[in-house]
N, CA and C atoms as an extended XYZ file, in Angstrom:
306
Properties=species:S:1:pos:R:3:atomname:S:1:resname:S:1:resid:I:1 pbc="F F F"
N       -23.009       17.774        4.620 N   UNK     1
C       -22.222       16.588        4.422 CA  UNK     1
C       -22.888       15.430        5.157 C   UNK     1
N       -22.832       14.298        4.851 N   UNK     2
C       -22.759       13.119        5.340 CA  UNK     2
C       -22.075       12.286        5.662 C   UNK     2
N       -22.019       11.528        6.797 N   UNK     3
C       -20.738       10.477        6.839 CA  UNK     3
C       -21.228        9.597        7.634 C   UNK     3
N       -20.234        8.686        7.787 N   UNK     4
C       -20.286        7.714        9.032 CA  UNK     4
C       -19.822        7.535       10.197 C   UNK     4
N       -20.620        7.444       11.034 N   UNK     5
C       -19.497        7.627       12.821 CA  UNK     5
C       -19.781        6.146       12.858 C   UNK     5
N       -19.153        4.941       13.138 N   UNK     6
C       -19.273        3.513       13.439 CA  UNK     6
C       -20.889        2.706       12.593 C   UNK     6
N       -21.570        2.800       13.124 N   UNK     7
C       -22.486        1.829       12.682 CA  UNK     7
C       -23.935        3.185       12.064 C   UNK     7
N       -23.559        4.920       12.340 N   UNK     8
C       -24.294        5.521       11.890 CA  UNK     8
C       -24.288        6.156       10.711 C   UNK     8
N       -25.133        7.175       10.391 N   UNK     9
C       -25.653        8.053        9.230 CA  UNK     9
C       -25.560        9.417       10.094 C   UNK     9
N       -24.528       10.902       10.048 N   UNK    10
C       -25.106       11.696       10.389 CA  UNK    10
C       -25.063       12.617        9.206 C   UNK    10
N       -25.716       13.800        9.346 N   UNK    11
C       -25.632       14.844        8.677 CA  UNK    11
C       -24.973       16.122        9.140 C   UNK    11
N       -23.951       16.964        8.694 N   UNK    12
C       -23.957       18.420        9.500 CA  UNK    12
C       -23.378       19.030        8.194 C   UNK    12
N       -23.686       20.233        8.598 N   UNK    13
C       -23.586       21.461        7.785 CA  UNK    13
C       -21.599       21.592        7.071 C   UNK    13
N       -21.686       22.239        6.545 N   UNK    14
C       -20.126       22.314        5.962 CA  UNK    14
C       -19.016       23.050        6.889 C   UNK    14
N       -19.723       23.711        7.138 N   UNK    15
C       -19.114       24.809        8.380 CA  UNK    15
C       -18.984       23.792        9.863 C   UNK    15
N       -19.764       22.323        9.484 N   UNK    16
C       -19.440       22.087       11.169 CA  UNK    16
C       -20.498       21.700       12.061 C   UNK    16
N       -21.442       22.812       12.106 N   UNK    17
C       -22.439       22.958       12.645 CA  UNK    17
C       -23.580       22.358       12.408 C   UNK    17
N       -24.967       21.711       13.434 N   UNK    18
C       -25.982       21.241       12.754 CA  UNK    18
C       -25.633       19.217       12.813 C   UNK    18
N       -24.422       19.145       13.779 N   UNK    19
C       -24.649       17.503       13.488 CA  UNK    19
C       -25.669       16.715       14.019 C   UNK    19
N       -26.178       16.092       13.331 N   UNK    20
C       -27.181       15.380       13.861 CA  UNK    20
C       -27.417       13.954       12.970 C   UNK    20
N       -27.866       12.717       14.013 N   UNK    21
C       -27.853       11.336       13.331 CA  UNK    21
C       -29.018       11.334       12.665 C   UNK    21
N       -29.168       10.778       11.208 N   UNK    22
C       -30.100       10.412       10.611 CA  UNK    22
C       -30.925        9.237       10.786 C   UNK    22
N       -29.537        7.947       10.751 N   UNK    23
C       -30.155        6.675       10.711 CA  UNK    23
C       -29.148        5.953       11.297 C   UNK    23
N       -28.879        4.280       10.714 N   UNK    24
C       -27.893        3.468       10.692 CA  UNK    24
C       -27.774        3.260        9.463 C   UNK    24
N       -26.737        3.066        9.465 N   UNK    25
C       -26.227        2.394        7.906 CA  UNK    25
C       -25.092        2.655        7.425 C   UNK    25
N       -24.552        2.321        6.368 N   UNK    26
C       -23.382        2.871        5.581 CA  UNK    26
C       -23.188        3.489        4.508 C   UNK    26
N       -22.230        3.919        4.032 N   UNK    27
C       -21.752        4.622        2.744 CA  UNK    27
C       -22.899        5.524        2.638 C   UNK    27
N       -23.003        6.647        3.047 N   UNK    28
C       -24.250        7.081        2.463 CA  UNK    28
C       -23.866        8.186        1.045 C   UNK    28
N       -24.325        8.285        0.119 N   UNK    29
C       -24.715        9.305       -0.552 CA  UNK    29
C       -25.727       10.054       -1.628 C   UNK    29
N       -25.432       11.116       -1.926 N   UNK    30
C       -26.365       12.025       -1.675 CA  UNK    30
C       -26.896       11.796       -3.266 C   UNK    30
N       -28.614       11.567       -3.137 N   UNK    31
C       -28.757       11.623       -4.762 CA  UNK    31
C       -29.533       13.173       -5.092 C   UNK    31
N       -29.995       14.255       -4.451 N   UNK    32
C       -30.129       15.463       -4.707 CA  UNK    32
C       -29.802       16.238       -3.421 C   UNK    32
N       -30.724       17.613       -3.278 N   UNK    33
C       -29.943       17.896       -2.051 CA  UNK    33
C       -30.574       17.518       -0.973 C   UNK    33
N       -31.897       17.091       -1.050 N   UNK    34
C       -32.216       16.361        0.746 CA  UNK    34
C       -32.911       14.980        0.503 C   UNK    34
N       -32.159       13.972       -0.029 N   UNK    35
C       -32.549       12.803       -0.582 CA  UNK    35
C       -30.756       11.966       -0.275 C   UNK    35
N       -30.780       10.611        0.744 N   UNK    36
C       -29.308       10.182        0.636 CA  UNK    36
C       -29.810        8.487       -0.007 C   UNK    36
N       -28.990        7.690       -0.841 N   UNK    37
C       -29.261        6.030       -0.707 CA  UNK    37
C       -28.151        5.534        0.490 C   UNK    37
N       -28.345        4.653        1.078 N   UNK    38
C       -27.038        4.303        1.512 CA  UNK    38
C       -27.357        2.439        1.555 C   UNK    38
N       -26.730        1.863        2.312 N   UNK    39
C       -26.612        0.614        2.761 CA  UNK    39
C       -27.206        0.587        3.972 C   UNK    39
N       -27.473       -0.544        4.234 N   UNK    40
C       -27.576       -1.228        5.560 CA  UNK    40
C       -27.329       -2.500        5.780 C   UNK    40
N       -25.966       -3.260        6.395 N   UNK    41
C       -25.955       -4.485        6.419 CA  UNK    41
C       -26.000       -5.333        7.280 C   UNK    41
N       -25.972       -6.149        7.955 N   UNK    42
C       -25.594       -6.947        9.119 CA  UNK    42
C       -24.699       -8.440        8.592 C   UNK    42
N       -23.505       -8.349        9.897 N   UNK    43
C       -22.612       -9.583        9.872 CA  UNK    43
C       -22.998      -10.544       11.235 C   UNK    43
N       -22.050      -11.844       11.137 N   UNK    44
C       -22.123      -12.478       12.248 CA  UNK    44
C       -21.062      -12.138       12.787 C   UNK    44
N       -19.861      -11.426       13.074 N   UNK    45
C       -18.785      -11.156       13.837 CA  UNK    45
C       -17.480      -11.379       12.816 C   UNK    45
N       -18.220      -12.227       10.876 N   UNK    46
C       -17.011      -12.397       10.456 CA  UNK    46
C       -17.092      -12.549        9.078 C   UNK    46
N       -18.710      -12.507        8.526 N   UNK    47
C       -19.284      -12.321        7.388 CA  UNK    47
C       -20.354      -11.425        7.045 C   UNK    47
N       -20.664      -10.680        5.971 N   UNK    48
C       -21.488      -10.222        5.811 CA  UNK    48
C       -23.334      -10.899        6.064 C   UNK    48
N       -24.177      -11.362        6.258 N   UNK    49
C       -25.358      -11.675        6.735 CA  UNK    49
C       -26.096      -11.491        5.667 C   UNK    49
N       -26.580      -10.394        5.007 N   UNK    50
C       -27.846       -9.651        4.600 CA  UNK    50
C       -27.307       -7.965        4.265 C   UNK    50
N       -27.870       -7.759        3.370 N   UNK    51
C       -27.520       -6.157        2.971 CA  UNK    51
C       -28.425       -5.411        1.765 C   UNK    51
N       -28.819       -4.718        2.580 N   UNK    52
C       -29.726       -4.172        1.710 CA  UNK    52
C       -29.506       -2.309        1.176 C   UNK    52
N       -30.201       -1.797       -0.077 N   UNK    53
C       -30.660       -0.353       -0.076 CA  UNK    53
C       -31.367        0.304        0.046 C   UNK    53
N       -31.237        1.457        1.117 N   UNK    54
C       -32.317        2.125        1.309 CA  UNK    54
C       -32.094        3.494        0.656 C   UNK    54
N       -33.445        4.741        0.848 N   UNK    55
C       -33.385        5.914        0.642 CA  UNK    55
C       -34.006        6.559        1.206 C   UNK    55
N       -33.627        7.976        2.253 N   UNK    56
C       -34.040        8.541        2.884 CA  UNK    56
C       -33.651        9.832        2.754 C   UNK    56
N       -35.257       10.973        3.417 N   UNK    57
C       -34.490       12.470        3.072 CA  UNK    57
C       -33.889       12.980        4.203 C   UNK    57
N       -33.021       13.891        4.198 N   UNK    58
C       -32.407       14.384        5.490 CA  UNK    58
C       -32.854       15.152        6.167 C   UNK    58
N       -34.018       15.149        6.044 N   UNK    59
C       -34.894       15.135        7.422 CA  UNK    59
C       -34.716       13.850        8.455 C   UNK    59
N       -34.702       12.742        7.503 N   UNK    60
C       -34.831       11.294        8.229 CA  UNK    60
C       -36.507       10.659        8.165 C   UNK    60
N       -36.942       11.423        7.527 N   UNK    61
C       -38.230       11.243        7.065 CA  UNK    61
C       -38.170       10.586        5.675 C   UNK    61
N       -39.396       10.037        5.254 N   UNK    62
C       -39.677        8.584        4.173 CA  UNK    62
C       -38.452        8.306        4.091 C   UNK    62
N       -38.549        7.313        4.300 N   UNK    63
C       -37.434        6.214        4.335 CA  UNK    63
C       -38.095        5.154        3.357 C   UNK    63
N       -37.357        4.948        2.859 N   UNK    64
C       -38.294        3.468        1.298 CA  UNK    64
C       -36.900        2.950        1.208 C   UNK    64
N       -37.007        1.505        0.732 N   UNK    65
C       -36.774        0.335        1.073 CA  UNK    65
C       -36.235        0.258       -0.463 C   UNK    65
N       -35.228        0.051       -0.737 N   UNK    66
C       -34.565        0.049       -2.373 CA  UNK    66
C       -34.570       -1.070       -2.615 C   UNK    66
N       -33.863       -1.902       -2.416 N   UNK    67
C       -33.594       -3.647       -2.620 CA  UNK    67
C       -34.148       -4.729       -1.544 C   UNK    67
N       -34.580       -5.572       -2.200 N   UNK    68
C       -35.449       -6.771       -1.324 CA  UNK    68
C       -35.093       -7.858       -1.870 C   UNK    68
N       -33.668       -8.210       -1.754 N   UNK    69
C       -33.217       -9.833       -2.764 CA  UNK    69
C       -32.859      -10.991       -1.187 C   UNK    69
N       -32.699      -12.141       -1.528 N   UNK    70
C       -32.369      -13.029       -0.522 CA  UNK    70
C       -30.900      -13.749       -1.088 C   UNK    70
N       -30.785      -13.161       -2.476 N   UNK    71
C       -29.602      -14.200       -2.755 CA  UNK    71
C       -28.409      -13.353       -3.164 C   UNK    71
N       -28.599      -11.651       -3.005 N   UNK    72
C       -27.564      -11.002       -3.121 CA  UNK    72
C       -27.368       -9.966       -1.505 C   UNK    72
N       -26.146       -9.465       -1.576 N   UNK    73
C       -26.014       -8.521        0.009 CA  UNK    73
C       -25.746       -7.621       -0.829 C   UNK    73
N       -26.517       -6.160       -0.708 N   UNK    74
C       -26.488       -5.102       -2.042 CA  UNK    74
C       -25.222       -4.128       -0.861 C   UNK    74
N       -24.183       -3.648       -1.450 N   UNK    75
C       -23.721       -2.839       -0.706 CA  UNK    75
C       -23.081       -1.504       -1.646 C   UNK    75
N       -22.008       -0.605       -1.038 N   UNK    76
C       -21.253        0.363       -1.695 CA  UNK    76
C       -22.381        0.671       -2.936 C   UNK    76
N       -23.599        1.459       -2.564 N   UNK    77
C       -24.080        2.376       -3.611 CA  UNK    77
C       -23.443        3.618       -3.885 C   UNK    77
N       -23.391        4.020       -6.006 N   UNK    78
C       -22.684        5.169       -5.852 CA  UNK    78
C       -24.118        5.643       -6.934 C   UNK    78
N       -24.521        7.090       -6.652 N   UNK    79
C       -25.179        7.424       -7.519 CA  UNK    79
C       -25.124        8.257       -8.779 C   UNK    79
N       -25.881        8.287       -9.676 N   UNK    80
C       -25.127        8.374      -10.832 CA  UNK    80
C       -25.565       10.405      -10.598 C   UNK    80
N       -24.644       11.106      -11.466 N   UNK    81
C       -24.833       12.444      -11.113 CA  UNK    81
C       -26.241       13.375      -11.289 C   UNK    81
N       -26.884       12.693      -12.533 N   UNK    82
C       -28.227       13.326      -12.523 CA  UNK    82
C       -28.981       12.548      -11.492 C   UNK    82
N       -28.991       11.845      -10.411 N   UNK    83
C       -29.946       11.176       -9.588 CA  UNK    83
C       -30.674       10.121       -9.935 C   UNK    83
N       -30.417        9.483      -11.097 N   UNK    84
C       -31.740        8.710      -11.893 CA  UNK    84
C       -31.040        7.169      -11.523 C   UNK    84
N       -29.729        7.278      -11.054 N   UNK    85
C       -29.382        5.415      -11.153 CA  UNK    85
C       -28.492        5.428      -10.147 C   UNK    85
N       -28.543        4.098       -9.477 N   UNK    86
C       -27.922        3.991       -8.554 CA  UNK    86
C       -26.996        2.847       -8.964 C   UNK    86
N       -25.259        2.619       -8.480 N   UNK    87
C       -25.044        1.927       -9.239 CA  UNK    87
C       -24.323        0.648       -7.877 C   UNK    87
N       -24.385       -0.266       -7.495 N   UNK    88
C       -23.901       -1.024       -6.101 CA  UNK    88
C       -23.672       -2.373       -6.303 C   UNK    88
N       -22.377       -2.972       -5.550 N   UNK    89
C       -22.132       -4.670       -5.663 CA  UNK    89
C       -22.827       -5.063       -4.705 C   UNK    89
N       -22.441       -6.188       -5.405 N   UNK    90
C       -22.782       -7.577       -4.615 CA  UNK    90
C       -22.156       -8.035       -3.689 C   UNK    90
N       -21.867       -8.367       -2.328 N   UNK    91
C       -21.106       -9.462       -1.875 CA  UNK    91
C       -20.724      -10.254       -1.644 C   UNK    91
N       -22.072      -11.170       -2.286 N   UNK    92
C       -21.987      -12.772       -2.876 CA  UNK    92
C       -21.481      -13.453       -3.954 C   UNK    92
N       -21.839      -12.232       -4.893 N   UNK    93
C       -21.133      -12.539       -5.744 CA  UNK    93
C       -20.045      -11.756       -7.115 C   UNK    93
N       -19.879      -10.990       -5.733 N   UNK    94
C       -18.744       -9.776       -6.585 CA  UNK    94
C       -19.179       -8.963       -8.120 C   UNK    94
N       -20.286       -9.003       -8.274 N   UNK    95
C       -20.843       -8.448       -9.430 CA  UNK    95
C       -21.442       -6.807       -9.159 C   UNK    95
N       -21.560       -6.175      -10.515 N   UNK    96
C       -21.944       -4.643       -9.839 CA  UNK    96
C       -23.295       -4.602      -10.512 C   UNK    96
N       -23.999       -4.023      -10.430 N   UNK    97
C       -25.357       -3.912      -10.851 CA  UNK    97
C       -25.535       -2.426      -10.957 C   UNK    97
N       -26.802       -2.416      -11.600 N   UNK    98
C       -27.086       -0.848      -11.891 CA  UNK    98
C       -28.789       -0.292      -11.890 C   UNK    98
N       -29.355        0.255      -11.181 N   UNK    99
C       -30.572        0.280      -11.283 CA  UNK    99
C       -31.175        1.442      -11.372 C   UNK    99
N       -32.658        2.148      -11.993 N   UNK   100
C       -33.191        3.164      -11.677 CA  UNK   100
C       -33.461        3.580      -10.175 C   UNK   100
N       -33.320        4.978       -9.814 N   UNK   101
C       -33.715        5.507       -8.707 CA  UNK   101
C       -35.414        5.701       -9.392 C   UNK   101
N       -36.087        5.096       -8.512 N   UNK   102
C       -37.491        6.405       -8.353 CA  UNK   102
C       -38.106        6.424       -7.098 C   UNK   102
């Protein structure tokens, strides 16, 4: 499983066992079994800032860089069930978008 403790990414086993932090970020989920996308955003204390997608395996190893825009904050990725699309809004401008994973 994956989740979020405050501003992290951990991983642990189903049973419990095995927790350990991956990264920072949010929402994470899972697009196969050791592959997560999640978010990463930053605020000023009262707006969103900047937000981007990343993808990393749960190892915490390659980490690649999904979205690189200046005029959208990419957040809440959900992935589609075969792994091939990722689907996440905007927070600028309330729109949802949809893109290939590769």
């Amino acid at each position: 499983m994956a989740f979020n403790q405050l501003d992290d990414i951990y991983i642990v086993n189903t049973d419990g066992s095995g927790k350990h932090l991956l990264t920072r970020g949010f929402n994470p989920q899972w697009v196969n079994d050791d592959q997560l996308v999640y978010e990463l955003t930053t605020d000023d204390g009262h707006v969103y800032t900047s937000g981007e997608l990343y993808m990393i395996n749960a190892t915490g190893s390659s980490l690649k860089q999904l979205t690189t825009t200046t005029n959208r904050i990419e957040m809440n990725p959900s992935v589609s069930p075969d792994g091939s699309k990722v689907v996440f809004t905007s927070f600028i401008d309330g729109q949802i978008y949809i893109a290939d994973l590769k």
